[in-house]
Wavefront OBJ file of the C-alpha trace (Angstrom):
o trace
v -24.852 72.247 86.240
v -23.189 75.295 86.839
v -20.941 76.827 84.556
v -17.430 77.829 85.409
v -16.153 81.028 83.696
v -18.948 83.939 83.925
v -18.390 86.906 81.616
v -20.089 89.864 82.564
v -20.454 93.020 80.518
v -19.886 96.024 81.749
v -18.335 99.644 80.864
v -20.938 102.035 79.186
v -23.268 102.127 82.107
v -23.759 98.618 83.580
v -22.082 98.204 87.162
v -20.784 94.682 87.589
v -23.131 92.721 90.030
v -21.704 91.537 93.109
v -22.845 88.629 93.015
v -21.593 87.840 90.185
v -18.036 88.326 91.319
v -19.181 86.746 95.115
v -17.825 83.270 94.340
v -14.775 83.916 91.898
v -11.400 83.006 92.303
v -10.434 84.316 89.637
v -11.366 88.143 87.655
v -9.960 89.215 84.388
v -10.355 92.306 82.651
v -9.503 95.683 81.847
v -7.756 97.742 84.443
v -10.503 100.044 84.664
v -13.284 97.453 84.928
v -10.980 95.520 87.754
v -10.916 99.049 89.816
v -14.563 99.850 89.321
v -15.829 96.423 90.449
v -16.636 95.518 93.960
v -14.501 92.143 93.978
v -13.801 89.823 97.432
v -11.064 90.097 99.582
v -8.258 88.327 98.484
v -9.505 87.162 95.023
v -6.873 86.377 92.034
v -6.975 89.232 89.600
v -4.816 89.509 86.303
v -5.301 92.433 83.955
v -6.396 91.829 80.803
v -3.683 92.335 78.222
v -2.454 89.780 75.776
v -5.078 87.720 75.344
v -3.233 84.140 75.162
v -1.456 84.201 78.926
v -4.791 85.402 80.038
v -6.763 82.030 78.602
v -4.042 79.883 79.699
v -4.519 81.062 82.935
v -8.145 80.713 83.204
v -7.787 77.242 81.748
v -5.635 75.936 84.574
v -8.026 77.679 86.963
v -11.010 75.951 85.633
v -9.075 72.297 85.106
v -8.624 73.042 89.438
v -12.798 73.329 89.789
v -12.254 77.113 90.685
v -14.521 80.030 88.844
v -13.022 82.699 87.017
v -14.800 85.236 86.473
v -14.136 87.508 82.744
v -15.098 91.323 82.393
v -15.665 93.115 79.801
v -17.033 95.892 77.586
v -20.670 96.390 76.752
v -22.121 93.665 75.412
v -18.995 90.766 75.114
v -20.880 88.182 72.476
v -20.577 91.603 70.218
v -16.945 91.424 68.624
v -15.974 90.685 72.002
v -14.391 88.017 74.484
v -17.132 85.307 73.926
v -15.932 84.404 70.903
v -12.431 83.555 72.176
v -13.681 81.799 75.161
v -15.980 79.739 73.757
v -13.344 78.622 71.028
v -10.714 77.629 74.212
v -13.197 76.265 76.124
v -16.793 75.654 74.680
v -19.792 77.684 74.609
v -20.962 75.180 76.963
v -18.900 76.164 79.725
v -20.006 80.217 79.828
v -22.225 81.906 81.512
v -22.638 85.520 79.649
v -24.317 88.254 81.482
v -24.645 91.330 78.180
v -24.072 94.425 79.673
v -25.437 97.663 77.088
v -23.040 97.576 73.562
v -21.074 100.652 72.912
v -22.499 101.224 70.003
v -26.144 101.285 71.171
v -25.276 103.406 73.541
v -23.340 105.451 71.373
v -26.899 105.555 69.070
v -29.142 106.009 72.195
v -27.323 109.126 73.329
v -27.756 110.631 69.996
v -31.900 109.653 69.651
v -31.261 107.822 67.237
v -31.959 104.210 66.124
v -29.405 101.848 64.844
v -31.869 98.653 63.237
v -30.518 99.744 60.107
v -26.769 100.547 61.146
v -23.861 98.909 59.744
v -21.331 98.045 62.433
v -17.357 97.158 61.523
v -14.633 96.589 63.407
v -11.487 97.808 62.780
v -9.597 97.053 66.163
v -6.712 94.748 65.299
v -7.523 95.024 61.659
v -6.635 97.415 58.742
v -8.727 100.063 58.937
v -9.368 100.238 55.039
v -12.452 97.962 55.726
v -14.007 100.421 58.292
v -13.346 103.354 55.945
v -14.718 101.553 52.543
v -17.893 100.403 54.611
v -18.300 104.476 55.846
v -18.476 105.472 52.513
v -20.400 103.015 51.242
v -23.205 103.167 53.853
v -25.566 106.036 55.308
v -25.528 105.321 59.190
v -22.136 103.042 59.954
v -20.521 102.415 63.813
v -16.744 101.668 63.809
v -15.596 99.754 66.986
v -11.529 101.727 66.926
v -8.321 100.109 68.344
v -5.109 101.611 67.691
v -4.030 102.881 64.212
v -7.387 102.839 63.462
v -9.079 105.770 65.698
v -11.396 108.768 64.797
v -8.255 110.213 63.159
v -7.382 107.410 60.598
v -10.847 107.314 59.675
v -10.923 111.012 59.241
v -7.706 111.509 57.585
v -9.043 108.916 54.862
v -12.938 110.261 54.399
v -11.941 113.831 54.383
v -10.183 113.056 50.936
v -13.135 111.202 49.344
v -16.351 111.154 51.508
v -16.014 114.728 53.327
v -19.652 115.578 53.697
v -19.945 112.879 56.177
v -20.315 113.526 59.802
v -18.098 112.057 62.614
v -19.797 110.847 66.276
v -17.276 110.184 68.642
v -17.955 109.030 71.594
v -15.852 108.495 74.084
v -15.611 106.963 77.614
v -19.558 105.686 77.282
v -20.892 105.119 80.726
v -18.318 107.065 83.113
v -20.257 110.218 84.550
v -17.431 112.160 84.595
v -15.131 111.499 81.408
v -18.074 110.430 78.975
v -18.222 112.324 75.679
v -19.709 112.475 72.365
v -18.406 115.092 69.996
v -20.146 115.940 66.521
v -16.858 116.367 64.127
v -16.202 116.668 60.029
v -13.504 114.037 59.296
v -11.029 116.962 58.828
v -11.610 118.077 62.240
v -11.184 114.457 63.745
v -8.139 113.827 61.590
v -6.683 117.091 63.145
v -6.371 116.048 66.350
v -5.262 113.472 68.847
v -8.032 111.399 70.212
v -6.065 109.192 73.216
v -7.031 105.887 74.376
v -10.550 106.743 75.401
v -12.096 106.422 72.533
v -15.527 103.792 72.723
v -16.649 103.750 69.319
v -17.150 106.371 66.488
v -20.360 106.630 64.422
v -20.182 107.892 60.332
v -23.198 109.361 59.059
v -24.489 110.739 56.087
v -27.143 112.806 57.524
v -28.748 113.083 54.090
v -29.603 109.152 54.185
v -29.604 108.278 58.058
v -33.245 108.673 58.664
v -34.575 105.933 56.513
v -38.454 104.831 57.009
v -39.601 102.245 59.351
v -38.104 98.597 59.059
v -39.062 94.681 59.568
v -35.232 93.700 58.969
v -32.564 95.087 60.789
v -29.246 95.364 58.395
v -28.356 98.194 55.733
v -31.399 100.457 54.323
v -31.367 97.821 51.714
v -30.087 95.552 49.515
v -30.832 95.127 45.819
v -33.563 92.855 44.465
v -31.321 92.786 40.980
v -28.215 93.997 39.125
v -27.681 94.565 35.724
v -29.859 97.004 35.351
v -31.779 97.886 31.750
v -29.681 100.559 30.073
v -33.038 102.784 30.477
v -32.042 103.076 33.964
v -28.912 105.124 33.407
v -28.442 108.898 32.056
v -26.319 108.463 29.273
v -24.737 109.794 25.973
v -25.224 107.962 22.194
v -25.988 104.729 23.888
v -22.057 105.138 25.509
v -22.772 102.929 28.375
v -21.782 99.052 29.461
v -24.874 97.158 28.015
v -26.192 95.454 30.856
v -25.108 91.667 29.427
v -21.401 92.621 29.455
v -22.431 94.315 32.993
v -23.851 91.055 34.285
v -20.418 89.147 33.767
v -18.571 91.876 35.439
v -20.232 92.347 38.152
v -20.017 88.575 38.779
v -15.758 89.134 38.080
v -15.532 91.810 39.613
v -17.366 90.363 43.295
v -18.032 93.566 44.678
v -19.251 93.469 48.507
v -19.241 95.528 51.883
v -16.165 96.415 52.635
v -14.253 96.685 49.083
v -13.111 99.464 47.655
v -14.011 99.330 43.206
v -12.814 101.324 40.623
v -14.770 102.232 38.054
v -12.142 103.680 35.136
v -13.248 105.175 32.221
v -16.857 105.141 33.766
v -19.070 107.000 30.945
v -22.166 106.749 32.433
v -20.996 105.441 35.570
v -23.646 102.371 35.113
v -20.237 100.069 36.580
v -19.858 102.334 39.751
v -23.435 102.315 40.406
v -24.061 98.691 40.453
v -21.170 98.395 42.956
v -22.257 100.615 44.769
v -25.437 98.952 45.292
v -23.860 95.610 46.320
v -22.480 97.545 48.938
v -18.952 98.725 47.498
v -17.219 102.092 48.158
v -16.402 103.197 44.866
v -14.426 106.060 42.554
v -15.512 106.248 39.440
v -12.467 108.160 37.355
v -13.895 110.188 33.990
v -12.083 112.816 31.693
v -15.371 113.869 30.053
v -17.068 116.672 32.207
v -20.341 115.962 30.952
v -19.824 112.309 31.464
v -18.814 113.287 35.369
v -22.429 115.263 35.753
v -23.785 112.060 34.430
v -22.219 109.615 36.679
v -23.563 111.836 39.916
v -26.983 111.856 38.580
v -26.967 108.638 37.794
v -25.883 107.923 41.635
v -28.171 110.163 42.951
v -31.030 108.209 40.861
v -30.061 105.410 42.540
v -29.444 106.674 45.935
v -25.614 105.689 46.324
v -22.759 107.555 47.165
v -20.145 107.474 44.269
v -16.741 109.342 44.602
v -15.948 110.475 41.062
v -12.666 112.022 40.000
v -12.606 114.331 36.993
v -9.166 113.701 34.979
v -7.832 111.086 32.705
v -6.196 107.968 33.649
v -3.279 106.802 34.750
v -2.640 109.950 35.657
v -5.047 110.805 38.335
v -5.132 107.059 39.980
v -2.216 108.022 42.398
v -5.007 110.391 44.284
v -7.037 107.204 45.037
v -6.360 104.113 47.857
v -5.862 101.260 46.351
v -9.055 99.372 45.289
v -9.558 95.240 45.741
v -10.860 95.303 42.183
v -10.855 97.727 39.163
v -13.869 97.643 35.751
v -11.838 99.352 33.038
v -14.364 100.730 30.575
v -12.574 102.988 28.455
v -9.196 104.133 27.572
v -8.193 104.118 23.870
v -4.829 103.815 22.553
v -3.708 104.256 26.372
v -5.373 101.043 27.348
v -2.760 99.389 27.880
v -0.846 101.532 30.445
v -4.221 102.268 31.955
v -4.498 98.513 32.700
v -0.782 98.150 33.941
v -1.514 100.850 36.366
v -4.467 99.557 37.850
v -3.271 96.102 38.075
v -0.500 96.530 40.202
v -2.811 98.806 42.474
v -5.535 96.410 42.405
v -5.574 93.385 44.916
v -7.898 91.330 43.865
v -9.682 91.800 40.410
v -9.177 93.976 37.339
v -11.447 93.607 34.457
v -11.592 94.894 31.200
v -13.932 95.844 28.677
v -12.908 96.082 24.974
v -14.775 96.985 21.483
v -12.038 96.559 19.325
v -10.190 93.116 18.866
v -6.612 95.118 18.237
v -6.446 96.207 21.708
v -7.163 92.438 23.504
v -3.034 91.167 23.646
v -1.824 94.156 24.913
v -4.706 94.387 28.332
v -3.865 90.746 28.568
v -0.214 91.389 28.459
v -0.579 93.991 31.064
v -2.570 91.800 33.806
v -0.179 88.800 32.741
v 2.624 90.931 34.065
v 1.327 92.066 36.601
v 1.156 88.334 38.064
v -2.880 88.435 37.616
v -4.389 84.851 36.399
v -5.898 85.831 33.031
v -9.014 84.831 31.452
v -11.731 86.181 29.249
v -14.220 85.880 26.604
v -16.116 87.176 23.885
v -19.705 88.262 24.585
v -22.150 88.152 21.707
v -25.909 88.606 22.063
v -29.005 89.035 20.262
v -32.255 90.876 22.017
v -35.614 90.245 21.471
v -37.181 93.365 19.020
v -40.340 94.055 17.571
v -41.452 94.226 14.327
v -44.960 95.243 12.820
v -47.457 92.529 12.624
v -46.794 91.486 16.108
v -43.979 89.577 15.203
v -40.318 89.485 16.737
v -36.784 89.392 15.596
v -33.516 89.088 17.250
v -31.506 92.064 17.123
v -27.414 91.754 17.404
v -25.401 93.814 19.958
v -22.296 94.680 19.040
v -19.625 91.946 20.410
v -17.944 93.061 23.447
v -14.363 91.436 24.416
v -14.326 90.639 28.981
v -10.706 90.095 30.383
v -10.275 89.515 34.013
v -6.983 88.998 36.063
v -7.408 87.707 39.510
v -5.339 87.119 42.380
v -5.822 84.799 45.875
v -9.279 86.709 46.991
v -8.726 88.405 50.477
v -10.870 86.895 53.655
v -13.867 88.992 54.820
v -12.957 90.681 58.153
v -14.678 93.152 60.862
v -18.196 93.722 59.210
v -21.699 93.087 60.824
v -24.655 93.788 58.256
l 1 2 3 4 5 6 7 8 9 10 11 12 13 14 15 16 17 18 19 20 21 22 23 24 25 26 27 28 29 30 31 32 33 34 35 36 37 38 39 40 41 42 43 44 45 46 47 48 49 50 51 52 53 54 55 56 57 58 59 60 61 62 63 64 65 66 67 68 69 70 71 72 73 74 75 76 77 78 79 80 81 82 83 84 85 86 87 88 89 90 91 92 93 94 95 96 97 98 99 100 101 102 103 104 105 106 107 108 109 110 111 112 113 114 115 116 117 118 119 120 121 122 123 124 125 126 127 128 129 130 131 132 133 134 135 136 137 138 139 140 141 142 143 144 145 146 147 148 149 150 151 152 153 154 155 156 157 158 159 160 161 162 163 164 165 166 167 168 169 170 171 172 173 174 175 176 177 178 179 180 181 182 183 184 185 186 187 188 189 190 191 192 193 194 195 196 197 198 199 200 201 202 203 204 205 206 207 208 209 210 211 212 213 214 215 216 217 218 219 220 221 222 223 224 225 226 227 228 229 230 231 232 233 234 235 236 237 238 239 240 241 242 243 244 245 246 247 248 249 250 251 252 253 254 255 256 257 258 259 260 261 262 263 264 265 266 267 268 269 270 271 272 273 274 275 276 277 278 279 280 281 282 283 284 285 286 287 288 289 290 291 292 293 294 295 296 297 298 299 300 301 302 303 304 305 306 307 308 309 310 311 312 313 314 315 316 317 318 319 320 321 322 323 324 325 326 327 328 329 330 331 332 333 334 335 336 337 338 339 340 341 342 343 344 345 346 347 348 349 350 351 352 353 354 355 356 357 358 359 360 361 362 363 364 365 366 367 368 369 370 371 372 373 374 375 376 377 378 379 380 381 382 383 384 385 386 387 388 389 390 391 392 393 394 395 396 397 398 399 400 401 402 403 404 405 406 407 408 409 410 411 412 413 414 415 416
């Protein structure tokens, strides 16, 4: 049975068959793709703009029995068209010829190979997503729209991530306007990119050459968290034992995408596991030493951590605002620490606590904030050794867990 609305890729290098168009009485798309493709005399075209007077078009066309024919860029069942036409009017009812993706063409004119890319979108989104997922990841393609160009990105990794390199490519497939420019993100934030813009690549050059792979995705994800304390660089045992760590992590939910901070972060053992579930995250210390620490331990781990030498609150007004925040230390400032970060944070703040004294005023703090509040006491006893090959339990010291939460925010824009 044949299928009535045909949507053929095209754009970065693929010319639109003619016989694909032959029989159509009907061709949408892009103004650009419309002029480039050799369509019959007389045929019904509307430019592709608005995307709901388009599909109500085509809908009427197809309840008639006549063929529309749908154009678009690269490869359209890639954050493309499909996905809207098959919701209006089945998947049943499509016939999808894939032309070549801009972002494996943006890859192929560089040499390099994208199996273990991260791809986000950030057209018609907030770009915060695209930027978290840059810093987070080693090799990372960003399909732009407007507001969220080479020069958004830029603006925002020059400030925390500014070792990382910038592919833009632009125009993919025209032989006369195609580009692909090698940029910093200060030199991309700098200057005005215009509407030709196919897709921009973020690299840590570092990382991007990873070893041969079975699974296509990121370079990898982690067998475990809460990791032994032996894992971690750190001072006098000052680090989040890895049972208070466990329940955290689990509050604090950290995935591709988010931005974490990790305040007060000591050994930075917080940041790190984030980072490792695929977080962008700042880890904020006033102890120098403790800052060397925190980048070794990253480097151990192979993660990227941005960490911020200064005491908080008063250096969280450099940062964007995180989805959720691990409060580790603080002192007799605690309190305002945890005001501050709650009515940055929007979606989690937890908060670790030694000392019973300081529990009603953090709770206070979320509760004001308009945070859900909940919490508990965690008390544990490891397995030690003793001579005779015998084994006690030894005690950890009790640890107090508050978490706030708010309405979690819906994934958006990211391919793994």
């Amino acid at each position: 049975m044949s299928r009535p609305i045909t949507v053929v890729g095209t754009g970065t290098g693929s010319p639109v068959p003619a016989e694909a168009t032959a029989r159509a009485d009907l061709v949408v798309g892009g103004r650009r793709h419309l002029d480039a493709a050799a369509l019959p005399e007389g045929v019904e075209r509307i430019v592709l703009g608005p995307l709901a007077p388009a599909l109500d078009a085509i809908e009427q066309y197809v309840a008639d029995g006549r063929r529309v024919v749908v154009l678009a860029s690269g490869d359209p069942g890639f954050f493309g068209i499909v996905r809207a036409l098959a919701e209006r009017f089945g998947a049943d009812r499509l016939d999808v010829v894939p032309g070549v993706s801009s972002v494996a063409a943006a890859f192929a004119r560089l040499g390099l190979t994208w199996e273990d890319a991260v791809v986000v979108s950030a057209h018609g989104r907030d770009p915060r997503t695209a930027v978290q997922v840059c810093r987070a990841y080693p090799k990372v393609a960003v399909l732009t729209g407007p507001g969220a160009g080479p020069a958004e990105l830029g603006a925002a990794l020059a400030r925390t991530a500014p070792g990382r390199v910038l592919v833009v490519a632009s125009a993919l497939g025209d032989p006369v306007r195609e580009r692909v420019e090698r940029v910093t993100p200060a030199e991309a934030a700098g200057r005005d990119w215009g509407p030709a813009v196919s897709v921009v690549l973020c690299l840590d050059e570092a990382r991007a050459h990873g070893p041969v792979r079975t699974l296509a995705g990121p370079v990898r994800r982690p067998a475990g968290w809460a990791l032994d304390e032996a894992d971690f660089a750190h001072r006098d045992s000052m680090i989040t034992k890895f049972e208070v760590r466990a329940l955290a992590l689990a509050r604090l939910g950290p995935r591709p995408g988010d931005l974490v901070w990790d305040v007060g972060s000591g050994s930075g053992s917080v940041a790190v596991e984030c980072a490792r579930l695929g977080a962008a995250v700042s880890a904020v210390e006033k102890a120098a030493d403790g800052v060397g620490r925190i980048r070794a331990n990253a480097a151990a781990h192979e993660v990227d951590v941005h960490v911020v030498h200064g005491s908080a609150p008063d250096v969280l007004g450099e940062l964007d605002d995180p989805d959720a925040v691990f409060v580790g230390g603080g002192g007799r400032e605690l309190p305002g620490i945890v005001g501050a970060c709650a009515r940055r944070a929007r979606r989690t703040v937890v908060v670790a606590m030694a000392a019973l004294d300081r529990v009603p005023a953090a709770r206070a703090a979320l509760t004001d904030a308009g945070f859900d509040v909940d919490g508990v006491l965690l008390q544990s006893s490891r397995l030690a050794p003793l001579p005779g090959d015998v084994t006690r339990l030894a005690a950890t010291n009790p640890v107090f867990l508050l978490w706030g939460s708010r309405t979690p925010v819906p994934d958006e824009g990211v391919a793994l």
